[in-house]
C-alpha positions as CSV (number, residue, x, y, z in Angstrom):
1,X,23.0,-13.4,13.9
2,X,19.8,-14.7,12.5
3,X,18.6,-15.9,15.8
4,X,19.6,-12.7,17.4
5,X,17.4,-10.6,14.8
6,X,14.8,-12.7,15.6
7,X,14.4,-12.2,19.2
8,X,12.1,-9.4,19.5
9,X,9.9,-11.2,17.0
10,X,9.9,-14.6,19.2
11,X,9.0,-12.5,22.1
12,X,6.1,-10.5,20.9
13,X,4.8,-14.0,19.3
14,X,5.4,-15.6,22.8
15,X,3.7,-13.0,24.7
16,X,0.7,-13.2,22.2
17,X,0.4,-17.3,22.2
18,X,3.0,-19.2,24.3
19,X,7.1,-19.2,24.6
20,X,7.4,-23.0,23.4
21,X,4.7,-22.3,20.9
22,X,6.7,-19.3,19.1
23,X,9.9,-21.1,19.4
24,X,8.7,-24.4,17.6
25,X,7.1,-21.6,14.9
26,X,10.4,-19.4,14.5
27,X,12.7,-23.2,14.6
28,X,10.8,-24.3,11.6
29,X,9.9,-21.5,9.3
30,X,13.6,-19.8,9.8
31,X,16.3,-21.0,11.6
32,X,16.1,-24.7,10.4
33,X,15.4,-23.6,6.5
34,X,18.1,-20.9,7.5
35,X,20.6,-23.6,8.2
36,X,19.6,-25.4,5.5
37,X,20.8,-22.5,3.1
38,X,23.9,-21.6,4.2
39,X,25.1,-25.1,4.6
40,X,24.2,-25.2,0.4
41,X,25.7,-21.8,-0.3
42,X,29.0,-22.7,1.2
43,X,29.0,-26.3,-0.1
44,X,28.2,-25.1,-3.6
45,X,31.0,-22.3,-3.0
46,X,33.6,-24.2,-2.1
47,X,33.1,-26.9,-4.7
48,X,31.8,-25.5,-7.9
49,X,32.7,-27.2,-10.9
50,X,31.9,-31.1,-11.6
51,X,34.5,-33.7,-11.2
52,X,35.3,-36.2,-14.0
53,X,37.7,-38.6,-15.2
54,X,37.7,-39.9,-18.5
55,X,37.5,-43.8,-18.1
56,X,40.0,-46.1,-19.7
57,X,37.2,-48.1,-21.6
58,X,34.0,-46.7,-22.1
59,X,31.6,-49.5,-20.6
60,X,28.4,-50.6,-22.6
61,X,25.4,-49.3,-21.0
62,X,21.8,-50.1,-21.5
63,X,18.9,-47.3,-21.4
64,X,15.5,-47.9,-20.3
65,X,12.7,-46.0,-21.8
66,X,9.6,-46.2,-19.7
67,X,6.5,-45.0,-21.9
68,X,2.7,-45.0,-21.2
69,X,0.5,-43.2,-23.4
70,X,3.4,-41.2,-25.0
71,X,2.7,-41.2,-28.6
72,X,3.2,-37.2,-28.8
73,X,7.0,-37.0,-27.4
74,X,8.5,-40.1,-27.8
75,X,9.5,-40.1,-31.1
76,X,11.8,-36.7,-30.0
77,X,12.5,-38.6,-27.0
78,X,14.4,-41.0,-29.2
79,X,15.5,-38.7,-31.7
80,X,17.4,-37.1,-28.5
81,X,18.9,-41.0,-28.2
82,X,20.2,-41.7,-31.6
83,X,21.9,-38.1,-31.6
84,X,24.2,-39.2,-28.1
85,X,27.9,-38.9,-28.5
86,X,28.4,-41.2,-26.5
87,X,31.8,-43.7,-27.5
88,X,30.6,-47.0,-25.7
89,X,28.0,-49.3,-26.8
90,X,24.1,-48.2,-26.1
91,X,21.2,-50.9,-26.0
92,X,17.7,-49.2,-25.8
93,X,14.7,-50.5,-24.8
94,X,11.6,-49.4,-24.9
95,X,9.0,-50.8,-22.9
96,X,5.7,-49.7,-23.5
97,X,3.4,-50.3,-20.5
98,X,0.2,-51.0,-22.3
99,X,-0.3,-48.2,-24.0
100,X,-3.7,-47.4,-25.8
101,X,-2.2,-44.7,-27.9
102,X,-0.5,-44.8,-31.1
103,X,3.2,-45.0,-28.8
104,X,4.3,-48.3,-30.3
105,X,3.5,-47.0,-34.0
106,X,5.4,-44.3,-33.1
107,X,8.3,-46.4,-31.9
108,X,8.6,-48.5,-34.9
109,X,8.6,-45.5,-37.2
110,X,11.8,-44.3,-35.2
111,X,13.8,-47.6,-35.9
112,X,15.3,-46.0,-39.1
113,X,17.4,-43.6,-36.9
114,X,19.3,-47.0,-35.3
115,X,19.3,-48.9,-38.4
116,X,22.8,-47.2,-39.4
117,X,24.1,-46.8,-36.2
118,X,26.2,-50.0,-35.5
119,X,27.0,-49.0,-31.8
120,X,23.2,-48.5,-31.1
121,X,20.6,-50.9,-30.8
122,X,17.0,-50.3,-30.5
123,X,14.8,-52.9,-28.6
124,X,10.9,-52.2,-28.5
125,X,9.3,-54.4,-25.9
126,X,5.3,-53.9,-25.3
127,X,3.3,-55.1,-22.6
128,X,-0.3,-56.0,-23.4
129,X,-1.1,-54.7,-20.4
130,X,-0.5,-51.6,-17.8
131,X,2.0,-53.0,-14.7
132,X,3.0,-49.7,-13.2
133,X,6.3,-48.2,-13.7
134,X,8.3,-50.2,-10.9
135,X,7.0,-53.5,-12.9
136,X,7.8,-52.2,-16.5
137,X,11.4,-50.9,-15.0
138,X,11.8,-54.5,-13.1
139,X,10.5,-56.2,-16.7
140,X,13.5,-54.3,-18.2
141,X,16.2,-54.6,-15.8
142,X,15.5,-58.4,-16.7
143,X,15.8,-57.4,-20.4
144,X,19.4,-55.5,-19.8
145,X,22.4,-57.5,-21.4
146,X,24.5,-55.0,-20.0
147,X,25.9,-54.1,-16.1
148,X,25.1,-50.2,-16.5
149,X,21.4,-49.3,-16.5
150,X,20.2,-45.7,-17.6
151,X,16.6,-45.0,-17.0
152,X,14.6,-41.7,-18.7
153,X,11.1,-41.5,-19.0
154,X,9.3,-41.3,-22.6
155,X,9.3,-37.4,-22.7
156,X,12.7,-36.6,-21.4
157,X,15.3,-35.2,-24.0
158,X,18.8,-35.8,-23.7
159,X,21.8,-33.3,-24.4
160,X,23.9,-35.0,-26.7
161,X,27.1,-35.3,-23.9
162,X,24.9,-36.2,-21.0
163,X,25.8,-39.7,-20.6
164,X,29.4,-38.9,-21.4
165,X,29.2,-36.6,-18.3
166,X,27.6,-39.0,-16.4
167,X,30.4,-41.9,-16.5
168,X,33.2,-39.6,-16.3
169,X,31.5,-38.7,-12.9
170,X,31.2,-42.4,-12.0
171,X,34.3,-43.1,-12.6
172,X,36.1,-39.8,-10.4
173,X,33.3,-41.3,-7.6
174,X,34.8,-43.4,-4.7
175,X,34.7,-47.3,-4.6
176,X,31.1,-48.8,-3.8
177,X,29.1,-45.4,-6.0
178,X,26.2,-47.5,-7.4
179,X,24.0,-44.4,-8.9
180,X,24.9,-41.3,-10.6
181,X,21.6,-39.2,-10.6
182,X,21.6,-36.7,-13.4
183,X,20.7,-33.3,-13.7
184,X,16.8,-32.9,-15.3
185,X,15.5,-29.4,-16.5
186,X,12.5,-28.3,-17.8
187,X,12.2,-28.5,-21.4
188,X,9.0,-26.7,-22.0
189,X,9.4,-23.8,-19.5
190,X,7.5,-21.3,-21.5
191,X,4.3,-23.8,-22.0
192,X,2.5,-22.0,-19.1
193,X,3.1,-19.6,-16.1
194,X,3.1,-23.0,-14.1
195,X,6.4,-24.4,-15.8
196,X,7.8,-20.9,-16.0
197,X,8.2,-21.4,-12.6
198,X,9.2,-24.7,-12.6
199,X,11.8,-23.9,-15.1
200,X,13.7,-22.0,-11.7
201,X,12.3,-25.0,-9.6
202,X,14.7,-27.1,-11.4
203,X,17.2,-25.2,-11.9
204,X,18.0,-23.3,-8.5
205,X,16.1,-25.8,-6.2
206,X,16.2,-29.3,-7.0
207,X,19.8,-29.1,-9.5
208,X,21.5,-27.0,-6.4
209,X,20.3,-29.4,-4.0
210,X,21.1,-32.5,-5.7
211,X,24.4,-30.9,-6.4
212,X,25.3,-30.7,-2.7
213,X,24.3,-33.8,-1.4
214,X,26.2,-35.5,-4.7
215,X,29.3,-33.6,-3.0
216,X,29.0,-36.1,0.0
217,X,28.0,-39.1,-1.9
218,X,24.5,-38.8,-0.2
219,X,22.2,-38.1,-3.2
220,X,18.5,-38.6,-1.7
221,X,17.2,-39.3,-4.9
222,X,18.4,-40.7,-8.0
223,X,15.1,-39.9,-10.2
224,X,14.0,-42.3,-12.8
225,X,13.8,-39.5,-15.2
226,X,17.5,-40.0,-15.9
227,X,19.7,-41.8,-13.8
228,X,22.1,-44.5,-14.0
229,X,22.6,-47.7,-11.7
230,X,24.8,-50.4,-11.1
231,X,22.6,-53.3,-12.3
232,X,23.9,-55.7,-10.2
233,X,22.8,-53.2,-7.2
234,X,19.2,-53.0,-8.6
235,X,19.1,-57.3,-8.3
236,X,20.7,-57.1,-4.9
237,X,17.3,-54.8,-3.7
238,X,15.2,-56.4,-5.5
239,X,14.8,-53.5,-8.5
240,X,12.0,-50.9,-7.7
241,X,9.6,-51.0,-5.6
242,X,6.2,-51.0,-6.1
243,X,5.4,-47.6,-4.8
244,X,4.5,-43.9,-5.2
245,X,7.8,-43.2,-5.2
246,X,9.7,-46.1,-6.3
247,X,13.0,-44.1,-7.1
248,X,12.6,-42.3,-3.9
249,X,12.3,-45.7,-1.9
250,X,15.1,-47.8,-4.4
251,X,18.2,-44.9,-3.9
252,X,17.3,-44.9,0.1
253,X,17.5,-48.7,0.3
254,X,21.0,-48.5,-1.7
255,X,22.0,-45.9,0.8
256,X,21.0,-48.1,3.6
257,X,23.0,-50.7,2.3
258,X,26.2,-48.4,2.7
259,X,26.3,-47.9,-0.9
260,X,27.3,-43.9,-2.3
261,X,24.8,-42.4,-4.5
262,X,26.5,-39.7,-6.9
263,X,25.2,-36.7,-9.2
264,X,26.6,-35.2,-12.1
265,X,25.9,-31.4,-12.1
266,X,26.7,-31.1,-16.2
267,X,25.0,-34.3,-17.1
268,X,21.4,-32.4,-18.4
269,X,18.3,-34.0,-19.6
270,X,14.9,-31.6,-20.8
271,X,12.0,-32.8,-18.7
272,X,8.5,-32.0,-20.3
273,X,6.9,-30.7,-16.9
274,X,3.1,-30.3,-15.7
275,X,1.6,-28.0,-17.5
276,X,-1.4,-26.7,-15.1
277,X,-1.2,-26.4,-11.4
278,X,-3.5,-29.1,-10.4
279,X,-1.0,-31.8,-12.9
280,X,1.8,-29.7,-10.8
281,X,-0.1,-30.7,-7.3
282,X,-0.5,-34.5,-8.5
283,X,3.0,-34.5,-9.2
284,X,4.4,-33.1,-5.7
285,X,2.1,-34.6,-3.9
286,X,3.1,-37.9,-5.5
287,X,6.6,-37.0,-4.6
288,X,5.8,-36.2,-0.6
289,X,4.2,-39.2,-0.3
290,X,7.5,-40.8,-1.7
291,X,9.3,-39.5,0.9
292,X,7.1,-40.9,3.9
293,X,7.6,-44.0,1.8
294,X,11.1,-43.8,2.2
295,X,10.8,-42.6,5.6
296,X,8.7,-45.4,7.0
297,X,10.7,-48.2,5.3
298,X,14.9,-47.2,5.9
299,X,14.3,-45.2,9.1
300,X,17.1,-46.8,10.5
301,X,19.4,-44.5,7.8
302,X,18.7,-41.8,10.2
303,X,21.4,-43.9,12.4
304,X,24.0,-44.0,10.2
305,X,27.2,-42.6,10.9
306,X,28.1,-40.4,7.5
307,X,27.8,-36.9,6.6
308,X,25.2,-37.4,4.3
309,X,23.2,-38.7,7.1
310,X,22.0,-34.9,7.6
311,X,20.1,-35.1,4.4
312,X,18.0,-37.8,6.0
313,X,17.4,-35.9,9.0
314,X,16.6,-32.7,6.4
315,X,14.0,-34.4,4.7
316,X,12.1,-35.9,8.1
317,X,12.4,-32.1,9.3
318,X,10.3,-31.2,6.2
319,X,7.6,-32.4,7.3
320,X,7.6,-30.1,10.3
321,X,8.8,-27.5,8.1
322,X,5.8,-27.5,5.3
323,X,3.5,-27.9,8.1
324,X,4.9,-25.0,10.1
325,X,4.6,-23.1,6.9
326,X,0.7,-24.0,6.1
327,X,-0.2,-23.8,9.3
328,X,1.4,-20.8,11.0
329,X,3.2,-18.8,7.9
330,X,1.2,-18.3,5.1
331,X,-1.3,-17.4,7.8
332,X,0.7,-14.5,9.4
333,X,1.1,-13.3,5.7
334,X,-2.5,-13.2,5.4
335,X,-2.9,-11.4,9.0
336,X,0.0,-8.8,8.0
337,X,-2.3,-8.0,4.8
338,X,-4.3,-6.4,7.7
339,X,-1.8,-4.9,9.9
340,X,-1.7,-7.7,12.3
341,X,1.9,-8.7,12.7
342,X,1.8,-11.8,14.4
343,X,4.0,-14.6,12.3
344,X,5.3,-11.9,9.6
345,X,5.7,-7.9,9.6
346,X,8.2,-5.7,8.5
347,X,11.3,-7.6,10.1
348,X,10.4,-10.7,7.6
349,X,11.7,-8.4,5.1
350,X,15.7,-9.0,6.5
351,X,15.1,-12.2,4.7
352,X,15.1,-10.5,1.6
353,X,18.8,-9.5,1.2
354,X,19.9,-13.1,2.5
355,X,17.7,-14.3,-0.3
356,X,18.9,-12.7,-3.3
357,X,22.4,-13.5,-2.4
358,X,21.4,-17.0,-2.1
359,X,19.4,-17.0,-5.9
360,X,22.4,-14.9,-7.4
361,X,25.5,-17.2,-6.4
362,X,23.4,-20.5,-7.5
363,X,22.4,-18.4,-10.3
364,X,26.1,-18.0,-11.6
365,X,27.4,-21.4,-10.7
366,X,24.3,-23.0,-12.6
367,X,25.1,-20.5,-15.6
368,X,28.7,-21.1,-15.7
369,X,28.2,-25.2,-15.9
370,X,25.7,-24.7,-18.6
371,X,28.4,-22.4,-20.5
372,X,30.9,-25.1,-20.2
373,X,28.1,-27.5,-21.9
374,X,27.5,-25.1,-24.8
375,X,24.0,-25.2,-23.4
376,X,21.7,-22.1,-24.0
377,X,18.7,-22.1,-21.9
378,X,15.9,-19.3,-22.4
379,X,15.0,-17.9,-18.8
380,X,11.9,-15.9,-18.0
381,X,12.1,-13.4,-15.3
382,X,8.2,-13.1,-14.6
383,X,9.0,-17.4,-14.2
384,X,11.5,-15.9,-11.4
385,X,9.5,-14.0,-9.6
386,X,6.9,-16.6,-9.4
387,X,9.6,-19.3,-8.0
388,X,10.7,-16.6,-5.6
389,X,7.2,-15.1,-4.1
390,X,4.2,-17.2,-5.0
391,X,5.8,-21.1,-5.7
392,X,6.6,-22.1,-1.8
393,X,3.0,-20.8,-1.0
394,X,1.3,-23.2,-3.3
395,X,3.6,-26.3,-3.3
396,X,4.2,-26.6,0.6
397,X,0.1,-26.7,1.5
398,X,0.4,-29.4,-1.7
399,X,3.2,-31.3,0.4
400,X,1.0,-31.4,3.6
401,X,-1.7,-32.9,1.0
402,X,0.7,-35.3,0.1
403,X,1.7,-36.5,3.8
404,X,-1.6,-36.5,4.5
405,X,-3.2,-38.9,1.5
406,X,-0.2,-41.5,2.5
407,X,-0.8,-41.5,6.2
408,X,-4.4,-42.0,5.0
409,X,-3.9,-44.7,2.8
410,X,-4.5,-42.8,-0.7
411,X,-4.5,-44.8,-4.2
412,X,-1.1,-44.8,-5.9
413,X,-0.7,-44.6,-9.2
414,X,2.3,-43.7,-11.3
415,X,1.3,-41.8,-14.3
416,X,-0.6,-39.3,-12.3
């Protein structure tokens, strides 16, 4: 039906520049991201709730806390950790990458919140000086005396049942699952118009997508914000690699390896995100370059005969698609401002309806797993509108920026 409604607009566009030309145009600004959408709608429809299993023993597990420069928010950070209900064993270690703050200070002051905890130990490790965060994680990993490995970063909050959630879904996950990714929000959503919209970012775009491909055991990403690993996987790749995106580039090369990457939906950590729009374009941009990364490196997973394979294929096609989108959309918007209706005009609007169906089913299945958490999370609508009308104009010329600085050879760094 879409690509019927679309035929009068891919002829006038043809007519004006050249058949192929409108249909590449039309293939990658609506019926590829069309596809895209109703493949998630249904899979979240037909699947909403998590799936757990309450394990027999619950396994020790050791947490990684990767901190550079994080003297204002890592003392909540581990206030968050010594308030986990979790029943198994927790070893914590903080590594400190060379901080020239007052982080380790802060660290040491928080050791009083472990000291009557028996089932919780706190291990501060400091590095005299900055490796990066794939060496501080690797450095850790070798620290770990246990076979689970969480990581979160040093301004990431935890709910208080997130990692009970996360290995109840490791253990309903099928044989070979070496990753659970878990579900990261913002945490300071009203700081700015910038994480206002980020706050729906989060929660309708990257939860909801994560929450599909967990479905198939394809997870593209288990983020080192909070995720947890097999350890003996990590050794078996070498730990992460020293890259933009090192947990981009670590869950591919476990995926390449046949292993299942999982995500659990209700397992919710409070990210601290960028709070101006040119931290925001650092960030993203840091992220598309992660993804050519991961591209150029486990190609071959594009090959592999599993479901979860499309995902793959869906993040190569976004290249096309963000460039189709700089390049051609946000253009024709600009030209329709004028009357000229080139690339959009009135029958864009169709897209409407679609879209707030789309917003208000994720909306309710996001809603109703954060009501099952006792989780109450403030929303702004102006955030909403944001995320809906202005957001994919800004971040997809900041992915082209992205693909661009790594097929150019940009400096990497990983706290920018």
């Amino acid at each position: 039906m879409s690509i019927w409604l679309s035929m009068p607009w891919l002829a006038d566009l043809g007519a004006l520049t050249h058949p192929i030309l409108a249909l590449v145009v039309l293939t990658f600004i609506a019926y590829v991201p069309g596809f895209m959408n109703a493949f998630l709608l249904v899979s979240l429809v037909l699947r909403p709730d998590a799936q757990r299993r309450t394990p027999q023993h619950w396994p020790s597990i050791s947490v990684l806390v990767a901190a550079y420069n994080e003297e204002e928010l890592i003392g909540d950070t581990l206030l968050s950790l010594s308030a986990l209900e979790y029943p198994g064993e927790l070893e914590i270690i903080v590594l400190d990458d060379g901080s020239q703050d007052g982080t380790t200070a802060v660290v040491q002051s928080c050791e009083s919140l472990f000291a009557a905890l028996p089932s919780r130990i706190l291990r501060p490790v400091r590095r005299e000086q900055n490796s990066g965060k794939a060496g501080v994680l690797n450095h850790g990993l070798e620290l770990a005396s246990h076979e689970l490995v969480v990581t979160i970063d040093a301004d990431t909050l935890l709910e208080p049942g997130c990692l009970t959630a996360m290995i109840e879904r490791l253990e309903a996950s099928p044989p070979g699952t070496v990753a659970i990714a878990g579900t990261v929000l913002v945490g300071n959503a009203f700081k700015s118009w910038i994480t206002k919209a980020q706050q729906w970012d989060y929660f309708h775009g990257i939860a909801a997508v994560k929450r599909m491909q967990g479905m198939y055991d394809g997870t593209l990403v288990a983020q080192g914000a909070f995720s947890l690993y097999q350890r003996s996987a990590l050794l078996e790749v070498g730990g992460w690699p020293d890259m933009v995106g090192e947990d981009i580039v670590l869950t591919w090369d476990l995926l390449n390896r046949d292993y299942c990457v999982g995500h659990a939906e209700d397992a919710i950590a409070w990210t601290m995100a960028p709070t101006t729009f040119r931290e925001l374009a650092q960030q993203r941009k840091r992220w598309a370059r992660g993804m050519i990364e991961a591209l150029a490196l486990h190609g071959s997973l594009l090959k592999k005969r599993r479901l979860s394979t499309m995902f793959i294929w869906w993040n190569l096609l976004f290249v096309s698609i963000d460039l189709a989108f700089t390049l051609a959309f946000i253009p024709g918007i600009i030209l329709a401002l004028f009357g000229i209706f080139w690339l959009a005009g009135p029958v864009t609007l169709l897209v409407l309806p679609i879209a707030a169906l789309w917003n208000l089913v994720i909306y309710r299945i996001q809603m109703r797993m954060l009501k099952r958490q006792n989780i109450r999370m403030k929303r702004s609508v102006w955030g909403f509108v944001l995320f809906a009308f202005v957001y994919p104009l800004l971040m997809q010329p900041v992915s082209v920026w992205g693909y661009f600085a790594e097929f150019t050879g940009g400096k990497k760094q990983w706290n920018s």
